[in-house]
N, C-alpha and C positions, 0 to 999 in steps of 0.2 A: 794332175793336168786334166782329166775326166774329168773328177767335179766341177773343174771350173769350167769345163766348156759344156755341162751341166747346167751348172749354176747361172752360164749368162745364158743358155736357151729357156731355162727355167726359172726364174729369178725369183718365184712365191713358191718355186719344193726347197725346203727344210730339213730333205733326209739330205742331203750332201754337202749340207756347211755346219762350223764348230760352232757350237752353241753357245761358247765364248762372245764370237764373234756377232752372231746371232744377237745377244741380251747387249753388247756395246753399243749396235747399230740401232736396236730398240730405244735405249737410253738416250744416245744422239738424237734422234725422232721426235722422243716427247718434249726434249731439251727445245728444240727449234718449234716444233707446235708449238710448244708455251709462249714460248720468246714471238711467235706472232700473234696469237691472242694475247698477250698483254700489250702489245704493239695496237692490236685492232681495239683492246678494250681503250688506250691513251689515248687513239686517235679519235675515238667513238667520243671520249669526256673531253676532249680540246675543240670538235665541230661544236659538242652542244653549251659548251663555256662560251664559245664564240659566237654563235648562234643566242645564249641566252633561251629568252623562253618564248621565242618568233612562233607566232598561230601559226600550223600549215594550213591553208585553206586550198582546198579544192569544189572549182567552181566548174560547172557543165551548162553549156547554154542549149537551154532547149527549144527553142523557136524565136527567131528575130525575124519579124516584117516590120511593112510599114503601113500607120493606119492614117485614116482621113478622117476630115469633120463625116458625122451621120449626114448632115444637109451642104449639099455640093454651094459652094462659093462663085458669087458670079468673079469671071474675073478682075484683079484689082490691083495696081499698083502703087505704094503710099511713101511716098518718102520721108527715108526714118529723119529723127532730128539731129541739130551737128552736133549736139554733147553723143549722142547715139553712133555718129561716123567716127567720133573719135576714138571709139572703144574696137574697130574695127581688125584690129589687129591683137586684142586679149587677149586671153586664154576664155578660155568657155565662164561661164556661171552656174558652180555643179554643186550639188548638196548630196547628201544621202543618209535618210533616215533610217535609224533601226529600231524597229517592233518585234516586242515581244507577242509569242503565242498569241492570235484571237481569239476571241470565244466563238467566234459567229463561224470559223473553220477550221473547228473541232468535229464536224460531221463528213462521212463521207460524200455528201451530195451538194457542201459550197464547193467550188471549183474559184480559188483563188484569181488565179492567173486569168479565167473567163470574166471575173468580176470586175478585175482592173481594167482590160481591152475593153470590156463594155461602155463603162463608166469614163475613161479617157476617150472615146470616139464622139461621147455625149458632148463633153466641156468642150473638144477642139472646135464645136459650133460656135463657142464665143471666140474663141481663140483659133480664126485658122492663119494668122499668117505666120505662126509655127509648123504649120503643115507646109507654105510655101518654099520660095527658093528667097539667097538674100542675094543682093547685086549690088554694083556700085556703078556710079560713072566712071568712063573710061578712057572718054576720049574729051578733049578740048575745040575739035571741029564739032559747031552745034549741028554741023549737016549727017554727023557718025557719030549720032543719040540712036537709041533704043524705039522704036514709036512708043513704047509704053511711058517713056519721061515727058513726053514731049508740050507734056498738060502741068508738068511741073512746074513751080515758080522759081525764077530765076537764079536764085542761090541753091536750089535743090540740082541745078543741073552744072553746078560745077564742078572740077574734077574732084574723084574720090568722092563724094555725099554716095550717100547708101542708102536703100529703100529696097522694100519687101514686096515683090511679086507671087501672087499666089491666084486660086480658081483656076490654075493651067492642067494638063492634064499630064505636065511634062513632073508637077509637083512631087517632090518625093517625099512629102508625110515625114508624119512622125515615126521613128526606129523606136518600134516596141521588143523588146528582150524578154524573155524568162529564163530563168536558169534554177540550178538549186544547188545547195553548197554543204558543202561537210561540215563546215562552219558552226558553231553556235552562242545564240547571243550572248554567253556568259564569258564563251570565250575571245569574243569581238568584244565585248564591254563590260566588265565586272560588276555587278551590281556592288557591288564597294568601292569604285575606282575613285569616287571622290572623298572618302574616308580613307583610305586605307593604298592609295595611290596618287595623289596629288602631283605626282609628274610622272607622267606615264609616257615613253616610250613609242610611238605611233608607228615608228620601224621595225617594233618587233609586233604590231597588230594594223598588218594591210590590208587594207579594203579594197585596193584598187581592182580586185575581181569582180566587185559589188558593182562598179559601172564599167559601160561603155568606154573603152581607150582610147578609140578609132577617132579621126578629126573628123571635126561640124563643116557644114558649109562656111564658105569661106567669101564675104562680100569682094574682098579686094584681090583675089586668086582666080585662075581659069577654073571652074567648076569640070571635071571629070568622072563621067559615069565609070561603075564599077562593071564586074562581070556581068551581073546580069541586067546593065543599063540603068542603074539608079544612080541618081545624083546624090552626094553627099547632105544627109537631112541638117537640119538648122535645129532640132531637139530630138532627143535620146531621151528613153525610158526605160528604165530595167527593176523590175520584179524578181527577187531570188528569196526563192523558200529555202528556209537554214534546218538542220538536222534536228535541233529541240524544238519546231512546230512553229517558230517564229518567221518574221520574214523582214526584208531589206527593202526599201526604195527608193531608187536614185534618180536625179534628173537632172540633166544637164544638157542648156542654151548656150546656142551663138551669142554672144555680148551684146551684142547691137540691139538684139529683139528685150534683152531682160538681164537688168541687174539681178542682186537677193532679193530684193523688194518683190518686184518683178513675179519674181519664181516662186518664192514662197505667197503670194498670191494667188498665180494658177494652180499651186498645189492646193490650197486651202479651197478654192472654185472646184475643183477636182473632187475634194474630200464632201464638198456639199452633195454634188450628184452622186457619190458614193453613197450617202447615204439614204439621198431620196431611191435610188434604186433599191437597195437594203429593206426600204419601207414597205415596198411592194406596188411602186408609184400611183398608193392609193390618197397621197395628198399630192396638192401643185408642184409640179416642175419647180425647183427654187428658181428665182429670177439671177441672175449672175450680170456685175456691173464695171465689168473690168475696161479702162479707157485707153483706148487706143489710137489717140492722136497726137503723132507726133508736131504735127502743124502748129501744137501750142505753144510750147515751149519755146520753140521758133519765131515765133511776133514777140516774145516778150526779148528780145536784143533790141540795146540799144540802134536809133539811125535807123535809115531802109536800106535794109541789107540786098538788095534787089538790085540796088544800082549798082555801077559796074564799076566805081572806088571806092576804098574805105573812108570812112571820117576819121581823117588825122587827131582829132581833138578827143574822139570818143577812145583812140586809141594809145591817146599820152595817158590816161589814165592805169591800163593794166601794167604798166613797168611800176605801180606802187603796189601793187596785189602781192599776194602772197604765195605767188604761181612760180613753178621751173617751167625753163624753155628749154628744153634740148633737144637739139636739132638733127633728126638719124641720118639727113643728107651731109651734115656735116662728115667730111674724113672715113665714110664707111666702110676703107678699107682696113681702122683697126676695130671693125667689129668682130667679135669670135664668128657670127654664126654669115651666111653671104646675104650681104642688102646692096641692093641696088635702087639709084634713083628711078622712079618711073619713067618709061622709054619716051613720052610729048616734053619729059624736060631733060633729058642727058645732052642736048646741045646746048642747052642756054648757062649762060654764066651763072651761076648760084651761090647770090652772097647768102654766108651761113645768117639765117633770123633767130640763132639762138644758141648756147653754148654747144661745146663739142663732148661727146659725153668722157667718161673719164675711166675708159677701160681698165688702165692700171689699177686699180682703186678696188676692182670687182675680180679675183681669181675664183674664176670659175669652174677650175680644177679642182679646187680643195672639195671635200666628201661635205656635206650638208646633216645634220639632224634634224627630227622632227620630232617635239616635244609637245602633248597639251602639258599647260600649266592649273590648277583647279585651285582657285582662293577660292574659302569660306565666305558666308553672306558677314563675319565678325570681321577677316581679313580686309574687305573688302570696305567694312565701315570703319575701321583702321587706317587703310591707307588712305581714305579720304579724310576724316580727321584729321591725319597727322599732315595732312597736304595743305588743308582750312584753316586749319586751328576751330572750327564750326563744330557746334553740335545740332543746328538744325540748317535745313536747306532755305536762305532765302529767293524769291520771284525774283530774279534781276538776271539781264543778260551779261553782266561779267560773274554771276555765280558758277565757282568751278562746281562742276557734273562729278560724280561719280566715275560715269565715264571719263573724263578729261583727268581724274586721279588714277586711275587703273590705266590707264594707256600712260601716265608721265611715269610711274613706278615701271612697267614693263621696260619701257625702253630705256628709261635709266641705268637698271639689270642689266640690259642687252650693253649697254655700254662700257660699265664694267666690266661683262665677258669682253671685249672688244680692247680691253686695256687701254681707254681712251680718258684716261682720270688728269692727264697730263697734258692732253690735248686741245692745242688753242684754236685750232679749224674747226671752221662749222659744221657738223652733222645734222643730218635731217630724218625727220620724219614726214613723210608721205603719206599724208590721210585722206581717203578716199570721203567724198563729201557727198551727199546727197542733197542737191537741191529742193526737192520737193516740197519742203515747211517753207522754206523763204521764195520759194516761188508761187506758193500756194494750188499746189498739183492736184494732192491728194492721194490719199495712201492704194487709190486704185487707179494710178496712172500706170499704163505697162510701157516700159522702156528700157533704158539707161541714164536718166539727168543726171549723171555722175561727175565731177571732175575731184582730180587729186591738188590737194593743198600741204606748200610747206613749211610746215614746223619748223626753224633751228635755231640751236643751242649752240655755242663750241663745246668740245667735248671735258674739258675740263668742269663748264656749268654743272654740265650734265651728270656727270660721276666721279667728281674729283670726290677719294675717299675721306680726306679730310671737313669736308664739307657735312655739318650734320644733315643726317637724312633727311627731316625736314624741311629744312630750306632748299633741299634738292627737289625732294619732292613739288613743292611750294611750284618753285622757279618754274620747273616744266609743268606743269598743271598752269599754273599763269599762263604761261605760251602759249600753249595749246588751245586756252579757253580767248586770250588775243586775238589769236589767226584766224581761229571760226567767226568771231565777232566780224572781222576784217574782210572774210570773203563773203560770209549769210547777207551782205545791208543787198537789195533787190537794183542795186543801179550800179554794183561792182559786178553781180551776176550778166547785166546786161550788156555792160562794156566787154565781158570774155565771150557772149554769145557772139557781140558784132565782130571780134576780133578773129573767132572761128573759121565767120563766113568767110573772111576772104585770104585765109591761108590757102597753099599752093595745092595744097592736099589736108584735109583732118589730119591724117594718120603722121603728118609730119613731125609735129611737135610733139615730145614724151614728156609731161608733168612729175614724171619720177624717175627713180632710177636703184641699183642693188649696190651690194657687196657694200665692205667695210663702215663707208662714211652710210650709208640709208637703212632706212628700213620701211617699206610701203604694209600699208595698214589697210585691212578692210575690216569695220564694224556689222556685222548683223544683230547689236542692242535694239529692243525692241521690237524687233518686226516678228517675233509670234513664232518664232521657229518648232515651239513646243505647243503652239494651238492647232495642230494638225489634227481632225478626227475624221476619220476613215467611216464610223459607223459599226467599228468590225469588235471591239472592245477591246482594244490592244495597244497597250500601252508604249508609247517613246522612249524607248530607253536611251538612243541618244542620237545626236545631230549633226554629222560630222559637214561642215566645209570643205571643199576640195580647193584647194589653192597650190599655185607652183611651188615643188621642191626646190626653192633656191636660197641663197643667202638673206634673208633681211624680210621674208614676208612673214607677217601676224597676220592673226586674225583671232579679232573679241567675240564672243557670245557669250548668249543667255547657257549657265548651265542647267541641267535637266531638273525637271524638277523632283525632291526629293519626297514628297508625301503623293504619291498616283492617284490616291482616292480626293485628292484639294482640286476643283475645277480648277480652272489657266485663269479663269475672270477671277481668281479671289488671291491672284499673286498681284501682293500690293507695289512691288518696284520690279525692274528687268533681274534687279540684282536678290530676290529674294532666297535663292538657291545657290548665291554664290555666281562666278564667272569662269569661263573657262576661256582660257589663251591658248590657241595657238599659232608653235613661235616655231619657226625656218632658221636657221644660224649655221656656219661652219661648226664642224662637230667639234674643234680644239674648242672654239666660243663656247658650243653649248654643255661641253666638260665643267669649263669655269661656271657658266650662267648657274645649273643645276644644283650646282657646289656652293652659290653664294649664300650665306645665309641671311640675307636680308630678302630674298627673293618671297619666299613664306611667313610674313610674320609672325610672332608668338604671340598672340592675342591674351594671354591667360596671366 
């Protein structure tokens, strides 16, 4: 009885218990230690089974202002244009490049992050109404206008149109970031990933630390200064130095002011005075020629849009286009997310001008994947072959593109994921179309001339498995290269500008739409994503698009190019490095898509 009351006031002395006892309780011990190190070590291999081989990136921001043009702006208000209103409610236009190592800051005395602040303060001289605020019309009493509209032309001042105030001193600039990241390029982008990774996983390699999260200004939102009284900027910048010496640059616009075109312009204006600074500004200032009138594009609509009804006649023509009308006042109480009609029209009768969208159709529950796709520059001249039956590209406008084969194969894929091989309903594709060639803009218009055009097929066309490839192929590549024919002639363009002006609002009518039956498409072919030069000697390793995680968006580009030391001017096609896709889908879809084996083909 001692020992034990011994042993429970002493529980680690040893002299008063059987040594029996002693070595049983030992044994017990290591038996349960073990038993939870093997427990910790299953659970340690089922997180990183599960997990996969996810970059951890840790990102630290080291300074976020906000800068201004060097040469103050007189004040200015310019009203953007209605392809420009329409985009009012996007998602941003965000890119973000990765560089490797420079050579030019491999010393300790370039200072990175001073070099960009400099050089962006330079360019927003061409560029300030990035610096400014975006705004829209608001009200329908012309007596409770803005003074700043009031110089406007008559379709610029109706409700919802959008325009850009800036020289205020209310302006909140551009949101410049630097940060730096544990990150490194090799682990952000494999210098093999298109050899040796042609579907790569974009969920286990996020970026989303590389930019700004935060929301842009917002044309058609009450604007809200934050703590320290700054208005939500209309462009974000961010500079982050990566652990291997390399560095990231991302940028991302309010929609309105700048599609990709757009952006990857100012970027490439950017990368000029980067390097005239570089130079030691012992030659001229380059001259920079970026156009900023949205006024253009606006007289080329059919009719005078100025007057205060439509032309019926000019307006029988868009029900032959190739346009969705979906209507967000339509039924918005089965939208997931809360819309509301604008408060000058919740009393008035509102017959729907255009379908009701078709929520069912889009489960916006189900988990999403994000996949680049990488075809070979062979795959590539593959699928267009087998699309053609061509071995050389004839001049004619029903010649199917390259592009127009690589986008009819992708979503073909996409459809088969989708098990729609059976399917006699229409699906669509939503392609984002740039007006500029058929309007004659020019590749230094800053804007948005965007509108999205529909593709469809029924789904059986489109990926019935009995159907040989080719002919499927064929079929949607024909459609495709159709519908652009259809909307590019410059007096269907005109007829959707007059048709703009006199909606109740731009933002009313949705040209596309997700889930199951769609898939919305943005192209960045061509527009130079990989002619970026900084000055700094550091090469592109790759070019990522930011676009929403959601069911049904793509997006085509140029991929990087493979030989560093071949200037960009002596890449003879967009596609000479191959193409890179990337594809949004429900993860069950993107299970099958991955798995198909027509997806990649065997060239050999």
């Amino acid at each position: 009885m001692e020992a034990q009351r011994r042993s429970l006031r002493h529980p680690l002395d040893l002299r008063f218990l059987d040594y029996d006892i002693i070595l049983t309780s030992l044994r017990l011990s290591i038996q349960v230690r073990r038993f939870e190190l093997v427990q910790c070590r299953d659970a340690y291999r089922e997180s990183r089974r599960l997990e996969g081989s996810i970059v951890a990136i840790e990102t630290t921001v080291v300074q976020s202002e906000r800068l201004f043009p060097n040469t103050k702006s007189a004040e200015k208000a310019v009203p953007l244009s209605l392809l420009d209103a329409t985009t009012a409610d996007f998602s941003s236009t965000t890119a973000i490049w990765l560089f490797d190592q420079p050579k030019a800051a491999r010393t300790d005395i370039f200072d990175l992050f001073e070099h960009f602040r400099q050089s962006l303060r330079i360019v927003l001289d061409d560029y300030p109404q990035l610096a400014g605020l975006l705004k829209s019309i608001q009200a329908l009493d012309s007596t409770k206008l803005e003074p700043e509209t009031l110089q406007f032309p008559p379709h610029s001042r109706r409700f919802g149109r959008v325009y850009a105030h800036y020289g205020l001193a209310q302006d909140p600039g551009v949101e410049f970031i630097t940060a730096i990241s544990t990150a490194t390029i090799e682990s952000l982008c494999p210098a093999s990933r298109t050899k040796e990774q042609p579907l790569l996983d974009r969920q286990k390699v996020p970026l989303d630390s590389l930019i700004h999260r935060g929301r842009l200004s917002s044309a058609i939102q009450t604007l809200k200064p934050d703590a320290a009284g700054l208005l939500p900027p209309s462009c974000v910048v961010q500079v982050t130095k990566l652990a291997c010496g390399g560095f990231t640059l991302a940028a991302k616009i309010a929609h309105p002011l700048a599609d990709i075109q757009s952006l990857v312009y100012f970027v490439k204006d950017w990368a000029k005075i980067s390097r005239w600074v570089l130079s030691g500004a012992g030659i001229p200032k380059p001259s920079l020629a970026p156009v900023f009138e949205p006024e253009r594009l606006d007289s080329m609509a059919a009719g005078d849009i100025n007057r205060e009804d439509a032309d019926s006649q000019v307006l029988e023509q868009i029900n032959a286009l190739p346009l969705h009308r979906f209507d967000w006042w339509a039924a918005p109480a089965q939208c997931p997310w809360p819309q509301e009609v604008p408060e000058p029209f919740r009393d008035e009768d509102l017959t729907p001008v255009g379908k009701t969208m078709q929520w069912s159709e889009w489960d916006i529950a189900s988990p999403v994947s994000h996949y680049t796709v990488h075809f070979t520059r062979d795959q590539v001249d593959w699928i267009w072959k087998n699309a053609t039956n061509q071995t050389t590209e004839e001049a004619s406008s029903d010649r199917i593109s390259r592009h127009d084969a690589i986008l009819a194969h992708v979503w073909s894929c996409i459809a088969r994921a989708r098990n729609q091989q059976r399917d006699r309903g229409l699906v669509h594709c939503n392609l984002t179309y740039g007006t500029r060639p058929a309007l004659q803009l020019g590749d230094n218009f800053i804007g948005s001339p965007i509108l999205m055009i529909n593709v469809e097929l029924t789904g059986a066309e489109l990926a019935l498995a009995q159907v040989p490839e080719n002919e499927k192929a064929r079929s949607a590549a024909q459609r495709i290269r159709q519908t652009i024919k259809r909307i590019s002639r410059p007096e269907a363009l005109a007829a959707h500008l007059h048709s703009v002006a006199y909606e109740k609002a731009p933002q009313r009518i949705w040209q596309a739409f997700m889930g199951s039956r769609h898939l919305i498409v943005t192209s960045w072919a061509r527009i130079g994503i990989y002619d970026v030069d900084f000055g700094l000697d550091s090469r592109i390793r790759y070019a990522e698009g930011v676009i929403p995680d959601l069911d049904g968006d793509v997006l085509i580009k140029d991929a990087p190019p493979s030989d560093p030391s071949r200037p960009s001017s002596e890449r003879l096609a967009w596609t000479e490095d191959g193409v890179d896709a990337s594809i949004h889908i429900r993860a069950e879809d993107m299970d099958r898509l991955i798995g198909d084996p027509h997806l990649l083909p065997r060239c050999t």
